[in-house]
N, C-alpha and C positions, 0 to 999 in steps of 0.2 A: 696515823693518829689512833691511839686506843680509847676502847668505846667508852673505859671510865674517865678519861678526862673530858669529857663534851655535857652538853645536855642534850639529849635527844629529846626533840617536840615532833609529838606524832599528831598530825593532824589529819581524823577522817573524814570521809565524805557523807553525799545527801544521807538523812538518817542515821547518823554515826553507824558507828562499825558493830556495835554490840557484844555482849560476855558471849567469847569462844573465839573471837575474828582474832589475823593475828597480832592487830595491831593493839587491842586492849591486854593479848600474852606479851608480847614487849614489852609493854607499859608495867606487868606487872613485873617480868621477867628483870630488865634492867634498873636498881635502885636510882638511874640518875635519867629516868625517862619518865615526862608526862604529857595528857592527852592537851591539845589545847584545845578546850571547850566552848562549845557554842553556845548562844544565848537559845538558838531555835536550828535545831538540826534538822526540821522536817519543813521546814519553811527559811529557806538561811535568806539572808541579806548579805550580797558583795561585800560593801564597806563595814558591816559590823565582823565577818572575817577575815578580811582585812586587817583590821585594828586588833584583834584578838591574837594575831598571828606574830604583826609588830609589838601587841602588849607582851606576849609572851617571850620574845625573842630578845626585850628590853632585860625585861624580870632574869633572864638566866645571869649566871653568875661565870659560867666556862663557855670556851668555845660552843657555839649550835649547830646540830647535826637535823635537820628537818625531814621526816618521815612524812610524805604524803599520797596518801592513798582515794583514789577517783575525784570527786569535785574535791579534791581538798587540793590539785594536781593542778587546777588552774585559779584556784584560791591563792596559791603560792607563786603564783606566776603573777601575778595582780601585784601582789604584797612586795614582790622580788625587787620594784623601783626605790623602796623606801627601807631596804635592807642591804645598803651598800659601805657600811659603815666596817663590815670584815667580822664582825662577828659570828654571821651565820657561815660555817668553811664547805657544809655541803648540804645536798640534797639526794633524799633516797625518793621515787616518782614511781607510783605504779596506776598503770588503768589509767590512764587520762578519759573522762567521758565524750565524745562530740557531740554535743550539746544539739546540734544544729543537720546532726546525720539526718536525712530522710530514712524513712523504716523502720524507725527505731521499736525495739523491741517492747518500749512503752512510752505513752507518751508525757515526757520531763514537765513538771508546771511552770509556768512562764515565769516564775520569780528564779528559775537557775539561767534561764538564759541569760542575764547580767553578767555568769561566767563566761560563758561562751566568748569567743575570740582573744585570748586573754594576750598580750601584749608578746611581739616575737622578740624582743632585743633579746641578746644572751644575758641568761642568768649572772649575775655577780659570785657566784661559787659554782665550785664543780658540781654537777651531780649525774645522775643513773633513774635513766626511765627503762623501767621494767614494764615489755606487753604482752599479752597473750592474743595469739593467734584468732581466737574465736571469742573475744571480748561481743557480749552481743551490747553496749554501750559506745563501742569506741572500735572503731576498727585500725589493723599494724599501720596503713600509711598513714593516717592522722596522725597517730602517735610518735610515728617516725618523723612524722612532718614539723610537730611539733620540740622532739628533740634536737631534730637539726635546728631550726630556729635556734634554740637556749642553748644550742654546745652542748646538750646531755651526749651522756655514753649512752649507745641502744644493749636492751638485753631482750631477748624473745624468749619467753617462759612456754612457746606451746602452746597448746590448745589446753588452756589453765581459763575458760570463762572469765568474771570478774574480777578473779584475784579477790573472791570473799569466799565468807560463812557458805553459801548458797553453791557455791562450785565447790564446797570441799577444800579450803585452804583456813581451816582454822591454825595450828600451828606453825603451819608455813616453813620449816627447814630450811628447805632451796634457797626460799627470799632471805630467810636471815646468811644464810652462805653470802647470797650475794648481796647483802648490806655488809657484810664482813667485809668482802671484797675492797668496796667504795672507802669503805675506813681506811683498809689500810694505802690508799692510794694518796689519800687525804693528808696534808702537812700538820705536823703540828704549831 
C-alpha cells in the first residue's frame, strides 16, 4: 500500500508528543497525515480518546494507517472493538506504557490507569509493535506480551528509551524505515 493513498492518524501519548518528537515531523512531513488531538493531553480520559480516535477514523476519506505512540498504544487497543468496519488497514505501535509495572520510573496519575489492561483480542488489522530494550515505562515482555495478544509483528529497536524527544529520537529514520516496511506489507 503506498503512504499517499491512506490517511495516516498519529495518535500521541500522555502529554502529546510536542514540536521535534517524531511524530509531529510526520505529521508535518507527510501532506496526508494528521495528529488526532485530545481535548486534555495531561489529564486524558479513556472514552474521550476513544471517541476521538473513532471520530477521526470516521472523518478520513482513504484507507487508515494509525500511528501510535506510548498511551496512545493502548488508547488504540480500547478503540480497536469499534473499528472493524475495514477501514483502518493498519497499525504502526511503539512504546506500549505498563501502566501497572511496579517501579516505575515515575509515578503515572491514576486517571491513565483506565488504560491499563486494554483488551487482548487481535487487533482487526495488521500492525508493528516497535520496543525498546530499556523503555524505563514499559518493559520487552509486556510489549511482546502484548503484541502477541493483538497478532502484532514484534520489532526490538534496542536500547532506544522511550521512543521520544527525551531519548534522542526526534527524527526517527529507523522508525520511519520501519513504518515503510508495514506499508508495504499492507494490501491495498
Amino acid at each position: 500500500m503506498k503512504i499517499a493513498d491512506t490517511d495516516i492518524l498519529i495518535q500521541p501519548g500522555w502529554k502529546d508528543s510536542g514540536e521535534g518528537h517524531w511524530q509531529r515531523r510526520w505529521a508535518g512531513r507527510f501532506p496526508n497525515a494528521s495528529i488526532i488531538e485530545q481535548a486534555d493531553w495531561n489529564r486524558p480520559l479513556l472514552a474521550d480518546w476513544i471517541d476521538g480516535i473513532e471520530r477521526h477514523v470516521a472523518m478520513a476519506t482513504r484507507p487508515v494507517v494509525i500511528v501510535a505512540h506510548s498511551l496512545g498504544v493502548p488508547a488504540l487497543a480500547h478503540a480497536a472493538q469499534r473499528l472493524t468496519d475495514g477501514k483502518v488497514r493498519g497499525a504502526f505501535l511503539v512504546a506500549p506504557p505498563d501502566l501497572l509495572m511496579p517501579d516505575q520510573a515515575i509515578a503515572f496519575p491514576d486517571e491513565l490507569k483506565s488504560f491499563a489492561n486494554p483488551p487482548r483480542d487481535p487487533l482487526p488489522f495488521p500492525s508493528m509493535m516497535v520496543l525498546s530494550t530499556d523503555d524505563p515505562f514499559g518493559s520487552v515482555e509486556h510489549g511482546v506480551d502484548l503484541a502477541t495478544a493483538w497478532g502484532s509483528d514484534v520489532h526490538l529497536a534496542g536500547p532506544a528509551g522511550h521512543i521520544n524527544l527525551d531519548s534522542g529520537h526526534g527524527p526517527w529514520p529507523e522508525g520511519l524505515l520501519m513504518f515503510t516496511r508495514l506499508m508495504q506489507r499492507l494490501e491495498a
